[in-house]
N, C-alpha and C positions, 0 to 999 in steps of 0.2 A: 562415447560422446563427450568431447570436451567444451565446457561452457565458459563464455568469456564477456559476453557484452551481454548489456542491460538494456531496457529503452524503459524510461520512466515517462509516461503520461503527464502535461503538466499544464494544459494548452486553457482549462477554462478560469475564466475570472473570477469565481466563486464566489456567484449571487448570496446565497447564504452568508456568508461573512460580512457583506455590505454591513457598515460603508470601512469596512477596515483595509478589505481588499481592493478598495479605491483607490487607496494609497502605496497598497505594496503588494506585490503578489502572494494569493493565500499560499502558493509554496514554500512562500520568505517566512510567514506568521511562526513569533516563536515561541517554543514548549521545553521546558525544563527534560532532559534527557534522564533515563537513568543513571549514566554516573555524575548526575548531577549538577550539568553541566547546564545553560542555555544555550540552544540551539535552532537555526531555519528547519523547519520541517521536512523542506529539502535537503540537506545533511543529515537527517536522522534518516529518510529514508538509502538517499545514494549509500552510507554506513553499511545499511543490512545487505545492502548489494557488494561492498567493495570486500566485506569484513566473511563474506562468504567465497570469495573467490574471485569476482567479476574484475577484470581490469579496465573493461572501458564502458563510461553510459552516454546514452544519449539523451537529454531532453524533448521531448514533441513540446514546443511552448505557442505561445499565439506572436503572431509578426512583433518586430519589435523588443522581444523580451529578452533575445540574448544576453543585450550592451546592458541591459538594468539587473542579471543573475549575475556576471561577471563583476561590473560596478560592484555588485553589494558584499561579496563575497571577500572581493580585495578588500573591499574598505574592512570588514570583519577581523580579517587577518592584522592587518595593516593597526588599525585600534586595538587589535592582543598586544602586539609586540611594541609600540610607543606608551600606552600606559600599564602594562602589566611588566617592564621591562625585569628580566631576570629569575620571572617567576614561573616556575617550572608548569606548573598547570595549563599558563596563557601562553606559551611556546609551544608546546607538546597541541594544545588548541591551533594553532596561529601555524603551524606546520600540516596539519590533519586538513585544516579548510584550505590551504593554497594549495597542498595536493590534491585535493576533491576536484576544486576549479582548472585545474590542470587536465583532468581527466575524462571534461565533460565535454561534449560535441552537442551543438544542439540543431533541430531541423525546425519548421515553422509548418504548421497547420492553419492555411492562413484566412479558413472560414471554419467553424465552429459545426462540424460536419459529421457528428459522434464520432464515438468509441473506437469501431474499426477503421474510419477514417485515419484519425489520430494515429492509428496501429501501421497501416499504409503509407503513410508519411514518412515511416523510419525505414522503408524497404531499402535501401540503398547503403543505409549507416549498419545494415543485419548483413546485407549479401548471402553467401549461401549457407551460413553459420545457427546454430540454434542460437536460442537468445532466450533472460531471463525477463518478463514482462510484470512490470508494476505501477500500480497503480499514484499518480501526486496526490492524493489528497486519504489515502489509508495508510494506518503504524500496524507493525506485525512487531505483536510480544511474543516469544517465544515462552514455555514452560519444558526446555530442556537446554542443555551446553549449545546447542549449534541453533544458527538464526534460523528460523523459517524460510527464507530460501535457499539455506546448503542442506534445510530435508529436501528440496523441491531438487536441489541440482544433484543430489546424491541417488534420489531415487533414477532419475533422468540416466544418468550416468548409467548405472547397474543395468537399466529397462533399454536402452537407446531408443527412446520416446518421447515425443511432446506430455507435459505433465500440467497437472491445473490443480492445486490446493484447494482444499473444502473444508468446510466445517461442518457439523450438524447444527441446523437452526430449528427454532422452533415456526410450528407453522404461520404464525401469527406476521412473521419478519419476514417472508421469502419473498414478499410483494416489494423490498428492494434489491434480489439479488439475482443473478444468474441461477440455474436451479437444476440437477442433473438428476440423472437414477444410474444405478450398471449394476455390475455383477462382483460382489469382493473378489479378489486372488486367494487362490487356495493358501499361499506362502506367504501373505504378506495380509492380515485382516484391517490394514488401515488404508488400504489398496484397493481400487475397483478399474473396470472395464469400465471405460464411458460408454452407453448406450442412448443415451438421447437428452439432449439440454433444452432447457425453455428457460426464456429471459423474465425473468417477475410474474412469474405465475397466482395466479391466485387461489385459495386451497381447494377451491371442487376439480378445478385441471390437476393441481398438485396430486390430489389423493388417486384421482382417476389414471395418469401417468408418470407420477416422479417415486413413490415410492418406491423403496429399496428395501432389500431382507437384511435383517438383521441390526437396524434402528429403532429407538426405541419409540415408541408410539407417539404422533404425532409432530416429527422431527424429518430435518430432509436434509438432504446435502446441496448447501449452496456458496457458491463462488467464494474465494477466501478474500481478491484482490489480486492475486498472484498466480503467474503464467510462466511456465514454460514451454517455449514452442520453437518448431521446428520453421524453415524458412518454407513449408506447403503453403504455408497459413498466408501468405503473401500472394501463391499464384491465387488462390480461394477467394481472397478479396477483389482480385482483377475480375473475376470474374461476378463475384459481384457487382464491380463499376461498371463492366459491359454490360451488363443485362439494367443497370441502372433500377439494380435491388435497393433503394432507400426505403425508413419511411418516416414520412413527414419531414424531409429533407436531409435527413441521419443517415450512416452507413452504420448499422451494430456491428458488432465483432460474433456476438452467436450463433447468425447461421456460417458462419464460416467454422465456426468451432467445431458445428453438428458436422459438417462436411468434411471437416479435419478426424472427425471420429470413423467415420464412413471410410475413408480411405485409407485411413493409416493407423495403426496400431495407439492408441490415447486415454492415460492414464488418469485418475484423481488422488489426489492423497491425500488423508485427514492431515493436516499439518498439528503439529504437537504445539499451539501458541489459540492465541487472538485474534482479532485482526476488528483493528477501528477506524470508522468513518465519521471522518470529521465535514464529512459533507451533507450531514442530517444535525437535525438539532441537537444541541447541546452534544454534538460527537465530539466538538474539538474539546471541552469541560472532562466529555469521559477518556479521551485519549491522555488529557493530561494527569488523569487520575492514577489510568493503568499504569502509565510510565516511572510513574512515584511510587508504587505500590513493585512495581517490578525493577524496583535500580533501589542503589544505598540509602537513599530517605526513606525506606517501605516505613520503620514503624514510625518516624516521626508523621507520616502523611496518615498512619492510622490513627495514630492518637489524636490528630488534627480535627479528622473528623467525625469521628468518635463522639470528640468536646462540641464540634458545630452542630452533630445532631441533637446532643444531649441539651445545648440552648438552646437549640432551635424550638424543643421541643417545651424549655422552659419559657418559653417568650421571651428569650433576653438578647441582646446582642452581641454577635459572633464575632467575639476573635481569634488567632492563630496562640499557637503555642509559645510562651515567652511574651505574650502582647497584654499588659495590661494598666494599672494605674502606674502612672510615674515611666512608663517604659514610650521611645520616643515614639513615631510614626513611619512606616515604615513604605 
């Protein structure tokens, strides 16, 4: 199975951010990278995608959002290379994002019609090709050399199978996530057989059917963000839209996923990272945390907060490192 294109979800205006996202789209919102860099959020993601293998993504955005992702993106580049002139950092930058924007194709979702929807919109930009599915508004940190989705595309490859990252959560969080059970692989114990999904379960259905052997007590595997799938998942949704399976005017992507299980051989993989949503509170705060702690400022971000807890804890007011009397305003 050779993987090549991406479809990155990007389509809601993220209430939650109000009124930031008023002004720019929460994919634009920017977050200090780990090397250190400022970056759209959209670039940190499309990254883990390009930087894994993928040569082409596509956007699902909301009408309209193309001309303002391309606008900002040139302009990005365009501000590296007129004030950073000859500085190797904001070239090496200023070449990285014009080839991003080069690369992207976008489709429009052009009523706010969930998840699988969203998913459906790209059928045409997939064709008959497997494709890497991720989410605009989640950071995947990895905690080994290869991104989180070249585990996702490696396992894919070796399995020739639709593949779905997980995590183990604890039970208290599954009431945001996709939520599955299976059976580990005899060869591979970060590896299951999908057996049955339910979308945000709450723990008396969790305990009664999502349990898994070999988790540790009160922990379940749910959704990473991150899909690998095969072009089924598209005939699955039609038929969805045929039978006008919505609810409350949504198409979800998880019974097609459960049906995608059913039919076809469909993997889960503990992915060796993180994975942050900055579409719950204070998520974009801890994504930015992760990203510092995981890229070349790790110890100065520890020692940072280290010092804010330790005022915090004195009553006194918080500053960063190097911020103090006589030192300017930053």
């Amino acid at each position: 199975m050779q993987v090549s294109k991406a479809v990155i979800t990007a389509a809601g205006r993220g209430a939650r951010q109000y009124p930031a996202s008023d002004t720019v789209q929460k994919a634009m919102l920017p977050l200090v990278d780990r090397d250190g860099l400022t970056k759209p959020l959209l670039q940190i993601i499309a990254e883990e995608a390009i930087d894994s293998g993928i040569e082409e993504l596509c956007i699902v955005s909301a009408p309209g959002d193309e001309s303002r992702y391309r606008q900002q993106f040139r302009g990005i580049a365009d501000h590296l290379r007129s004030s950073y002139r000859g500085v190797s950092w904001a070239e090496e930058q200023a070449r990285r994002v014009a080839e991003l924007e080069s690369r992207l194709r976008f489709v429009e979702q052009r009523e706010p019609e969930g998840y699988g929807h969203a998913v459906w919109c790209a059928r045409e930009f997939v064709g008959h090709h497997p494709f890497l599915l991720l989410l605009g508004d989640h950071l995947y940190i990895s905690r080994e050399p290869r991104r989180c989705a070249r585990q996702l595309i490696d396992l894919a490859t070796a399995e020739g199978c639709a593949i779905s990252a997980v995590q183990a959560t604890r039970e208290h969080l599954i009431h945001q996530y996709g939520t599955l059970t299976g059976r580990r692989l005899h060869d591979r114990p970060d590896a299951y057989q999908i057996d049955e999904i339910i979308e945000k379960p709450n723990p008396t259905l969790a305990e009664l059917r999502l349990q898994t052997p070999g988790l540790r007590a009160g922990y379940y595997l749910c959704f990473f963000g991150m899909h690998l799938l095969t072009p089924s998942i598209f005939e699955l949704l039609d038929e969805q839209l045929r039978r006008d399976d919505r609810e409350a005017g949504q198409l979800p992507l998880t019974p097609a996923l459960n049906a995608l299980a059913a039919r076809e051989k469909y993997l889960a993989l503990e992915a060796v990272g993180s994975r942050h949503n900055l579409g719950v509170k204070f998520g974009y705060v801890e994504a930015q945390v992760a990203l510092a702690l995981g890229g070349k400022d790790r110890d100065r971000m520890l020692a940072m907060l280290i010092e804010s807890v330790a005022r915090f804890q004195q009553g006194t007011s918080v500053t960063g490192p190097g911020e103090g009397e006589g030192d300017p305003p930053r």
